[in-house]
Short mmCIF file of the C-alpha atoms (twelve columns), coordinates in Angstrom:
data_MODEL
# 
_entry.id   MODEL 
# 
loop_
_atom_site.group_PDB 
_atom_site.id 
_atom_site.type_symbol 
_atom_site.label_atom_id 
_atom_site.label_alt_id 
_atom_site.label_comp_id 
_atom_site.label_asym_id 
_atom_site.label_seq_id 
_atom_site.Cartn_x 
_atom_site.Cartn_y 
_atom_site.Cartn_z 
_atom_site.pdbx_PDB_model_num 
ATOM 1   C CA . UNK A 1   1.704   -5.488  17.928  1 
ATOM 2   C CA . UNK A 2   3.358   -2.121  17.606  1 
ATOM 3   C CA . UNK A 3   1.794   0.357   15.042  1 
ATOM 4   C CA . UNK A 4   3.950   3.361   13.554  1 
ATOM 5   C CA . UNK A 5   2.800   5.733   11.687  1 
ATOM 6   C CA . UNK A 6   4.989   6.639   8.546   1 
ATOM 7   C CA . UNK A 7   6.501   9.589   6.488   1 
ATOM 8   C CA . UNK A 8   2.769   9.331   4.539   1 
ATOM 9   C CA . UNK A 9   -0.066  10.565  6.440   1 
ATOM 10  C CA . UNK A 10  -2.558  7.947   6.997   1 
ATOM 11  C CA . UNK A 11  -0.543  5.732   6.379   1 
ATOM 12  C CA . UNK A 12  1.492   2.918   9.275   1 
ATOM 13  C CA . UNK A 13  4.088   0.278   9.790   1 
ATOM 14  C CA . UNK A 14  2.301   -2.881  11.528  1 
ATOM 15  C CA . UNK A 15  4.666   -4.950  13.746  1 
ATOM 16  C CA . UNK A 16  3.910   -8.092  15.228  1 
ATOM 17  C CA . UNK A 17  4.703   -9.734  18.215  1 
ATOM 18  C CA . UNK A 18  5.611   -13.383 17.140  1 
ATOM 19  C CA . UNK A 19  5.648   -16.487 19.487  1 
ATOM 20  C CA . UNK A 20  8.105   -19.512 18.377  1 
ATOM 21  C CA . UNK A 21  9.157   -22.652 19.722  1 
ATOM 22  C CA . UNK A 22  10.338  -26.135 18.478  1 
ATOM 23  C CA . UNK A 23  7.163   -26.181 15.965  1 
ATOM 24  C CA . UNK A 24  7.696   -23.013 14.672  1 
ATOM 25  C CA . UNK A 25  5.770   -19.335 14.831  1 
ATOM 26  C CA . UNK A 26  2.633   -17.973 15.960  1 
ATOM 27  C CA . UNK A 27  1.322   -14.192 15.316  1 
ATOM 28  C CA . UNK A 28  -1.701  -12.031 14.901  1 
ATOM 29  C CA . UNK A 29  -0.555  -10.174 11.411  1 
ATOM 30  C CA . UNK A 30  -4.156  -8.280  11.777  1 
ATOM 31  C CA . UNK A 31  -5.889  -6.616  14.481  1 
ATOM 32  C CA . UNK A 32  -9.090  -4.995  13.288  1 
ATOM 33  C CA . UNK A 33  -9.451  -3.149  17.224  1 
ATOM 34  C CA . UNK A 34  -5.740  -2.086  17.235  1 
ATOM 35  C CA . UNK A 35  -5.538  -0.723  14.278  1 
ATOM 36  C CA . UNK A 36  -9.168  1.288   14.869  1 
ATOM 37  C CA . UNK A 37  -7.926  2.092   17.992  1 
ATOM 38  C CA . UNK A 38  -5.086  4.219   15.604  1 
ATOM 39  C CA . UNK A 39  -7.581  5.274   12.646  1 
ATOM 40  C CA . UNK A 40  -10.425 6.132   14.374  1 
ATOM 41  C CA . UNK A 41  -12.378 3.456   12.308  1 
ATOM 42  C CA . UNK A 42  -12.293 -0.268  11.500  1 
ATOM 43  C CA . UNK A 43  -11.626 -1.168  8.473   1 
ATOM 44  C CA . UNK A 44  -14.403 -2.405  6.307   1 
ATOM 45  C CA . UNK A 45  -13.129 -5.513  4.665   1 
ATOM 46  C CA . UNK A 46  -14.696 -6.498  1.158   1 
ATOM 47  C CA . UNK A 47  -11.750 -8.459  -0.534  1 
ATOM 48  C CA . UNK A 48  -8.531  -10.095 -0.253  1 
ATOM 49  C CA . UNK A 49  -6.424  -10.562 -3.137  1 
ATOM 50  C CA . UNK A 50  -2.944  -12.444 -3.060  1 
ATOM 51  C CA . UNK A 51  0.124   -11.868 -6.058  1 
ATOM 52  C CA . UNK A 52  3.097   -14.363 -6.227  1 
ATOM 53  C CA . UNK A 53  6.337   -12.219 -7.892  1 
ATOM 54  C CA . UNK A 54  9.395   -13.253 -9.686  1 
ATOM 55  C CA . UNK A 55  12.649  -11.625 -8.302  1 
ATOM 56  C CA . UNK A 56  12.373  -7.905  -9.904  1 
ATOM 57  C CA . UNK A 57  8.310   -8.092  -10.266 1 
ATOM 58  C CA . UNK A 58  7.265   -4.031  -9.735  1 
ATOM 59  C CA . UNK A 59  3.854   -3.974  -8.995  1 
ATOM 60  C CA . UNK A 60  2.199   -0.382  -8.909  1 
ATOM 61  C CA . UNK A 61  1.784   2.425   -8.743  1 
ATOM 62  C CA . UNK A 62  -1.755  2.093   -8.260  1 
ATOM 63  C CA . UNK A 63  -5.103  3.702   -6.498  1 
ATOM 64  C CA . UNK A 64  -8.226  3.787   -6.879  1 
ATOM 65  C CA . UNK A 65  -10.813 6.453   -7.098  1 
ATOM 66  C CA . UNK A 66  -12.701 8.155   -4.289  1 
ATOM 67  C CA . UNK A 67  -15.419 7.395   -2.837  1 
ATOM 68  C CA . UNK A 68  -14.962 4.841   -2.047  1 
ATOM 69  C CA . UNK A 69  -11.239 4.001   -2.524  1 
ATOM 70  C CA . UNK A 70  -9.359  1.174   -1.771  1 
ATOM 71  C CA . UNK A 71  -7.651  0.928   1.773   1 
ATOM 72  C CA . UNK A 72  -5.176  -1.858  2.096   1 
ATOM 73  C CA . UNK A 73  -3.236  -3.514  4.516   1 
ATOM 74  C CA . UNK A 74  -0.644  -5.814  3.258   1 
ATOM 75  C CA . UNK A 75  2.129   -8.320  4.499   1 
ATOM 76  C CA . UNK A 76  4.393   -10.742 2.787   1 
ATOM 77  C CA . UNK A 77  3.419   -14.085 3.285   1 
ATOM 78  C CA . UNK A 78  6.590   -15.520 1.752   1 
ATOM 79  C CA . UNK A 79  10.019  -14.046 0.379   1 
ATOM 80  C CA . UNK A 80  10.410  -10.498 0.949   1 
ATOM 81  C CA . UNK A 81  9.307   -7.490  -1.130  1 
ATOM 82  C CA . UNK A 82  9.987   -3.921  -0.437  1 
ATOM 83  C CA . UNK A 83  6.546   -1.794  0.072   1 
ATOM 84  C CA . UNK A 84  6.415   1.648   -1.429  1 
ATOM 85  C CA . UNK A 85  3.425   3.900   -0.223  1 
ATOM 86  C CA . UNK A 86  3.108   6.967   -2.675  1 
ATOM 87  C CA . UNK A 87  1.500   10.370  -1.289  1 
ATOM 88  C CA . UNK A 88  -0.179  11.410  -4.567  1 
ATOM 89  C CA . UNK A 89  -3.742  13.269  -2.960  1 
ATOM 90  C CA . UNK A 90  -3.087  16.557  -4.676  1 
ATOM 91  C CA . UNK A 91  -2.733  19.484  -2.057  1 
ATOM 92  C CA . UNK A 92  -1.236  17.394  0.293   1 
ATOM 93  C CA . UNK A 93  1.665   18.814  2.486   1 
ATOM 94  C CA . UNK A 94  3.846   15.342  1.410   1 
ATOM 95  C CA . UNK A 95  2.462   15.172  -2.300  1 
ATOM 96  C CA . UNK A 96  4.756   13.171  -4.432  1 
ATOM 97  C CA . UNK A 97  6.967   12.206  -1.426  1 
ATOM 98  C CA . UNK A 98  6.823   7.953   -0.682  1 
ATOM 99  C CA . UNK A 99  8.143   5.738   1.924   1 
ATOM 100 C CA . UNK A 100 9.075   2.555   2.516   1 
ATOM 101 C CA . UNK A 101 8.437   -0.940  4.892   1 
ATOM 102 C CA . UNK A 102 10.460  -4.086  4.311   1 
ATOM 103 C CA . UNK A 103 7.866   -6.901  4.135   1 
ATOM 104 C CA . UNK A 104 9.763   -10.302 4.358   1 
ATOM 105 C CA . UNK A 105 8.860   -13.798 6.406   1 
ATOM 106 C CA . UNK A 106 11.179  -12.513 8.773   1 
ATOM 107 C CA . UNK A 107 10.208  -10.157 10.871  1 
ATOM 108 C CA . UNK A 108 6.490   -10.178 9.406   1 
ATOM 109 C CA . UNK A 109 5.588   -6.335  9.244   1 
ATOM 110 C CA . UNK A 110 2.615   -4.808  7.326   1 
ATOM 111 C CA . UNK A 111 1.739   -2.205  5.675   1 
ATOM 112 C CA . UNK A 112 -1.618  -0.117  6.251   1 
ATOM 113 C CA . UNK A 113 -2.142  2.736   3.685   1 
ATOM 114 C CA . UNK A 114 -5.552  4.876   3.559   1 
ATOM 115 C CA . UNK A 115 -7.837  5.005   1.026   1 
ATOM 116 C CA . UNK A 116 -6.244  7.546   -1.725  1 
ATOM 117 C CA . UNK A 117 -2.413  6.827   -1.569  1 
ATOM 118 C CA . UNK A 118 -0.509  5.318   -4.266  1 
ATOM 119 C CA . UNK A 119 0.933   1.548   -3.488  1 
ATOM 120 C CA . UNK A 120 3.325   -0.222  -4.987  1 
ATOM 121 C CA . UNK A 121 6.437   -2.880  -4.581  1 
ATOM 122 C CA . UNK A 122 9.354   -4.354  -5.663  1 
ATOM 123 C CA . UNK A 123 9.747   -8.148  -5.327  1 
ATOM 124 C CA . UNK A 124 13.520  -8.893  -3.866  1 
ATOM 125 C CA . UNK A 125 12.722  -13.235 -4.061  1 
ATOM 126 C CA . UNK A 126 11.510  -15.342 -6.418  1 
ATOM 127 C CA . UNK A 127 8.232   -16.092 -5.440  1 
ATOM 128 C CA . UNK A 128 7.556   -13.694 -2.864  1 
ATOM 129 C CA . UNK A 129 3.946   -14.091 -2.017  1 
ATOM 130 C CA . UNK A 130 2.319   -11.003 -1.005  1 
ATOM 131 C CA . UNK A 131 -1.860  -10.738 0.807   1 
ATOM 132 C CA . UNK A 132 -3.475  -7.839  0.722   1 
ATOM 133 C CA . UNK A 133 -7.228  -7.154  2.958   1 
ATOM 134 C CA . UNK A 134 -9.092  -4.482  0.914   1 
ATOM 135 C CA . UNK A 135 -11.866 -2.632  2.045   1 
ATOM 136 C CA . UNK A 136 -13.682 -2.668  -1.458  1 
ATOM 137 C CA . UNK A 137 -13.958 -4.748  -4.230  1 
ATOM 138 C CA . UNK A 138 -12.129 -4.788  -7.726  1 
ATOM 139 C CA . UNK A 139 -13.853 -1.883  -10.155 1 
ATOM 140 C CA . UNK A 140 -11.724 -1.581  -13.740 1 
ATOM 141 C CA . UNK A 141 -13.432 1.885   -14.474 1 
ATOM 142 C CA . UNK A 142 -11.982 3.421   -11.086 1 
ATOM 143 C CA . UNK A 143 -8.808  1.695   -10.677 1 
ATOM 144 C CA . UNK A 144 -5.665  3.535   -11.928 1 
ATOM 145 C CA . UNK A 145 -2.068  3.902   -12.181 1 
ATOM 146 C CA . UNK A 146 1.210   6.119   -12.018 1 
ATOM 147 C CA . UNK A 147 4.315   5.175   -13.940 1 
ATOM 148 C CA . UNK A 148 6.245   3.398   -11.143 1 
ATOM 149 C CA . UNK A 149 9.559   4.812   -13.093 1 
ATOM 150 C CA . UNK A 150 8.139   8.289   -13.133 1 
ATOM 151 C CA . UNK A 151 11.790  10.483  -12.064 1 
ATOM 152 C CA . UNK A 152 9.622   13.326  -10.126 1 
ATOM 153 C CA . UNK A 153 8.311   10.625  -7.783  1 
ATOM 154 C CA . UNK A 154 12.113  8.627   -7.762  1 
ATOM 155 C CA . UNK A 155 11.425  5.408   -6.540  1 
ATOM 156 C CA . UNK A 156 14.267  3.448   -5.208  1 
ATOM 157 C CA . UNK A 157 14.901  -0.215  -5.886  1 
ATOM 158 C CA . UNK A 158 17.024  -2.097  -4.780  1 
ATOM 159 C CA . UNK A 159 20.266  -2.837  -7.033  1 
ATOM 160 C CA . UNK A 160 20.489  -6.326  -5.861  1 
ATOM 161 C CA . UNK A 161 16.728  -6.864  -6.866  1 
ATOM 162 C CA . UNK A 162 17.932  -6.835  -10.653 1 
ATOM 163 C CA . UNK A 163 16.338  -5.555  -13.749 1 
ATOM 164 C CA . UNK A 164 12.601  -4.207  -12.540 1 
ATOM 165 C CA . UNK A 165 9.965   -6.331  -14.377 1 
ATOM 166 C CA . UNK A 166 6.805   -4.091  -14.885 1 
ATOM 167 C CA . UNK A 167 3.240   -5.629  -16.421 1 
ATOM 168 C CA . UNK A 168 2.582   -3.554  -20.048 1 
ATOM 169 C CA . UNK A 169 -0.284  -1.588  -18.135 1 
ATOM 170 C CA . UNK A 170 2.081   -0.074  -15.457 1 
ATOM 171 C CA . UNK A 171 4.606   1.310   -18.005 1 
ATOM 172 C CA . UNK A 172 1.937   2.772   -20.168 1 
ATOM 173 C CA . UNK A 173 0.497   4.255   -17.155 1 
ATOM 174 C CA . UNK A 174 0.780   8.183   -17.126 1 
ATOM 175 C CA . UNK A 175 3.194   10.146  -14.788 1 
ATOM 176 C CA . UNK A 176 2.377   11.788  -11.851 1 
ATOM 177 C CA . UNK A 177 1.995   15.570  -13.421 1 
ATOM 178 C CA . UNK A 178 0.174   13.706  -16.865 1 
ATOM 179 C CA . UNK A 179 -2.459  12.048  -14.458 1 
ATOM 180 C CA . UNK A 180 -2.913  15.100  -11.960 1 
ATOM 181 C CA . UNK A 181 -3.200  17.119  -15.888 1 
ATOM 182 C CA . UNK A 182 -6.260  14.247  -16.950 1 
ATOM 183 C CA . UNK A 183 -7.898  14.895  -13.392 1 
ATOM 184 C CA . UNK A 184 -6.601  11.253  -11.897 1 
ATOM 185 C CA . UNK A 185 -5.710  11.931  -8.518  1 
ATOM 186 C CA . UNK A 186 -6.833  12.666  -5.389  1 
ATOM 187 C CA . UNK A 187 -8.046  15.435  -3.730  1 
ATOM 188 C CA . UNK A 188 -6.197  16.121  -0.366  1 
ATOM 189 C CA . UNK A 189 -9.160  18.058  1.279   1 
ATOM 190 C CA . UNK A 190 -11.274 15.406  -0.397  1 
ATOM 191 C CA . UNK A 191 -9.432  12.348  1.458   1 
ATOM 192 C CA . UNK A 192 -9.440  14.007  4.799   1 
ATOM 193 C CA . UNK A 193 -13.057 14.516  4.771   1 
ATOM 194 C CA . UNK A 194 -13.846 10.841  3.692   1 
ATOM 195 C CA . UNK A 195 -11.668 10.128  6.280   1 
ATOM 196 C CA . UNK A 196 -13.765 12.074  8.743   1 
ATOM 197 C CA . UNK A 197 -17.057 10.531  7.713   1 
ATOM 198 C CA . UNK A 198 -15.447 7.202   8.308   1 
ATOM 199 C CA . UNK A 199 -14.668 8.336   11.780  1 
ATOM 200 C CA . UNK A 200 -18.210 9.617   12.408  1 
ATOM 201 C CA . UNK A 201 -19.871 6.080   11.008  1 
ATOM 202 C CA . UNK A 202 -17.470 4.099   13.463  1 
ATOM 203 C CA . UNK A 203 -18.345 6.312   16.460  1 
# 
């Protein structure tokens, strides 16, 4: 697999090298020594969580607090989705910037984003079927969100995805300035030092 690291720091496009014949297709869509090899650390897996989407389904912006964070690494099993990764660890040199991975049954990519960035994506099927490997479990009190629509952050869908379908709790979510204002987000400094002791544990 090829492993490219994106506009995000900490954050990398997962490519992998798929075998087909007559029956069909064989890949590896994780590595846990390849992508160490690249992070420094393995990643510590503690759930895996799967969402099926309607056409237009925008899922995010979320994060979760640190320590310990949520790193994820996430593929489309089915359909195709388009994968936003939102730099929102305040102090950082791309805060507020986001990119962008295609994650369709085609071509099989995934997405690995560090604990601390913002995730999100747009559905472009219906029933695009997206896994995601988490290295902690699911804690309400230190999960959180960013208005996916927020126009300082100026997420791009897709026109031909149609009319963005967001849950209740992502459009009440606060903006990017109203949750770095309530003491939300990230630290920058912060993230690079958990980061480090990560490192130092998987020496």
């Amino acid at each position: 697999m090829q492993i490219r690291e994106l506009k995000i720091p900490n954050s990398y496009e997962i490519t992998p090298r798929q075998f087909g014949d007559d029956r069909g297709v064989f890949l590896e869509w994780y590595r846990f020594d390849r992508l160490e090899e690249v992070l420094g650390h393995s990643l510590d897996l503690r759930q895996a969580n799967t969402s099926v989407s309607r056409k237009g389904v925008v899922r995010g912006i979320h994060f979760a607090d640190i320590p310990r964070g949520q790193a994820k690494y996430v593929t489309a099993m089915h359909g195709a989705v388009l994968d936003f990764i939102v730099d929102i660890r305040v102090g950082s040199p791309t805060f507020g910037q986001w990119d962008s991975v295609l994650l369709d049954d085609t071509d099989r990519k995934a997405v690995y984003l560090a604990e601390g960035l913002g995730h999100a994506f747009v559905a472009l099927t219906d029933g695009a079927v997206v896994s995601y490997l988490v290295s902690d479990t699911y804690n309400a009190e230190r999960e959180h969100g960013i208005d996916p629509r927020d126009a300082d952050i100026g997420l791009v869908f897709p026109a031909d995805a149609g009319t963005p379908l967001l849950s209740e709790k992502d459009t009440d979510a606060p903006s990017l300035a109203e949750a770095a204002e309530l003491g939300l987000l990230p630290v920058w400094q912060d993230t690079q030092d958990f980061y480090e002791e990560l490192n130092r544990k998987g020496r």
